[in-house]
Structures are given as C-alpha cells and as structure tokens.
N, C-alpha and C positions, 0 to 999 in steps of 0.2 A: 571489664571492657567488652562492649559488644562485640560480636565477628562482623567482618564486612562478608557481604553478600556479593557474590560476581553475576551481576544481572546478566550482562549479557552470554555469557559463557553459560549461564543456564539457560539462556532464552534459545539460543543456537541449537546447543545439545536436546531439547524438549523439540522445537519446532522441527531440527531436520530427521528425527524422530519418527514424527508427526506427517510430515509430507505427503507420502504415498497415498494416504489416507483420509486426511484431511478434509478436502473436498466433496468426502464422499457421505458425510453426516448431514441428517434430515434435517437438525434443529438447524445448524450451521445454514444449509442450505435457504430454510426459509427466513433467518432472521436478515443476513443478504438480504434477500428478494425485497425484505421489508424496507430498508434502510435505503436501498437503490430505489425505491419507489418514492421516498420520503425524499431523498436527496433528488429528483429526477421533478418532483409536484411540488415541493415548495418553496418554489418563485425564484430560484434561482436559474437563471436563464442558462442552456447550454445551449452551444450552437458546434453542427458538424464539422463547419469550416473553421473555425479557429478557436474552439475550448479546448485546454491544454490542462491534465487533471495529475496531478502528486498523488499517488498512494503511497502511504508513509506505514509500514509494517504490511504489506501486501498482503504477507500470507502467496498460497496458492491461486490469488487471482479469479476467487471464488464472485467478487461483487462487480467484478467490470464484467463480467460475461452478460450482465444486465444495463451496465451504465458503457460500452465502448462504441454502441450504435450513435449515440447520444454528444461525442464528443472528437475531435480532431484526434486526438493522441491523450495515452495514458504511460506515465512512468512508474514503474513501481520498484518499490525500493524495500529490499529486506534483510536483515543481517544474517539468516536463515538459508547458505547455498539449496540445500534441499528442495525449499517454498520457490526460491527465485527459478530453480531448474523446473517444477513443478509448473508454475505460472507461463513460463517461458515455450514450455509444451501445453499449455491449454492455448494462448495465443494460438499456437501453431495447428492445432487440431480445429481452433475456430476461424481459421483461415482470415488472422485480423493482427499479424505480425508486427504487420507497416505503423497499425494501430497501438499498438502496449506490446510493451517489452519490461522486463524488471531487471535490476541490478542487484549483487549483494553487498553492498556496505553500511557501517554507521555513520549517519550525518551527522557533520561537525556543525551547519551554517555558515559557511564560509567560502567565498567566491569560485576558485579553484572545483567544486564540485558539480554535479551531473552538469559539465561545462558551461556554468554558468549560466543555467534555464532558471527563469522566472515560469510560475503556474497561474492560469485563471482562480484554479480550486485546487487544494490541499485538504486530502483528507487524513484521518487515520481512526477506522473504524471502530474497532477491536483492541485497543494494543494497550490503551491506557495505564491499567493494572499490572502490566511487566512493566515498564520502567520505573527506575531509581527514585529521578527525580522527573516530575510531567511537567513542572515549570520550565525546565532547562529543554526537553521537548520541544514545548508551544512555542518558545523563543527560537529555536533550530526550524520549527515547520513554518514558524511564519515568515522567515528569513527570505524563503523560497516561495511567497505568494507574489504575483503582480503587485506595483499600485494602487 
C-alpha cells in the first residue's frame, strides 16, 4: 500500500522555512520580472481603478512588486504563515499596504471565504508541482474569478 503524502504539512514546513530568504534569489527574482512582464503585455487589460488580482500561493510577494502599480488591489493567499508575514512586510516597506495584503489559509472554494470577493485575475504562478491534486486547484481558483 502506498504512504499517503501530507502535502500540505510539508509545503508549510519547507516554505516557512524558506521565507527570510526567499526573495532574495537572483533566478527567483528574474523569472518574476519575466512573468509580470508577460502577464502585464499580453493583452490582458489591467486597469488602476478597479483590477482586482488573486495571488494563489503568494509566496513572499516577490511578483506583485512588479504587477501592484498596474492594478486596484492584490490578495494574496498562502498556506505558508512565514511567506504571508514576509509578503505582508514587503507591502509595508513598499509603502503599497492599501494595495496587497496576504492571508494564510487553504482555500476550500466556498462562499464564506476571503468574504466573498470575486477577482478580475487569479493567478498562481509557481505552485503547481506542490499540490496533491492541480485539478482540485483549478476548480478552487476558478471559483474566485469574476464572470
């Protein structure tokens, strides 16, 4: 019989880990750049005044530092207290609080959560390969896009 795997208990333990740190890697840093550039040029419209963005495994906050000029507001959301406290203080250091904030929990897709905010865009950059199931994922992120 196989072992089960507690993904998220390991994803926790490895990312709050990780934290301090994180942000501080060159590859890390430029494939961000890369991705916010790509996300930002192709053709999907943001607007200041009311694009509303889901970051879905945040991390430390490392790719809205390029994408939060760009949009009304950024959520971010990570199971990672560490990354969420991390994120939370870059906010703060880039003087863009009002703008992105993150939370730590696992979304279920289910009304009751981040009080019931619909997003223009949902992302999740990075995260794919730590979860269980990415089907069960896509179904949870899409839950929380707009119309």
């Amino acid at each position: 019989m196989a072992e089960h795997h507690d993904f998220v208990t390991a994803n926790i333990d490895h990312f709050d880990k990780a934290s301090g740190t994180y942000n501080s890697y060159p590859v890390l840093q430029d494939l961000t750049k890369k991705q916010a550039a790509f996300i930002l040029s192709d053709g999907w419209s943001f607007n200041t005044e009311s694009t509303t963005v889901l970051n879905f495994a945040c991390g430390a906050g490392l790719i809205e530092k390029d994408l939060v000029a760009h949009c009304k507001y950024i959520q971010g959301v990570d199971i990672s207290p560490g990354m969420v406290d991390k994120y939370n203080k870059t906010a703060e250091t880039l003087g863009v609080s009002s703008k992105m904030s993150a939370i730590a929990c696992e979304l279920k897709g289910v009304p009751e959560e981040l009080e019931g905010r619909k997003f223009d865009v949902v992302l999740c950059t990075m995260a794919y390969h730590h979860f269980e199931s990415p089907g069960e994922i896509t179904r949870i992120l899409t839950y929380f896009l707009k119309p």
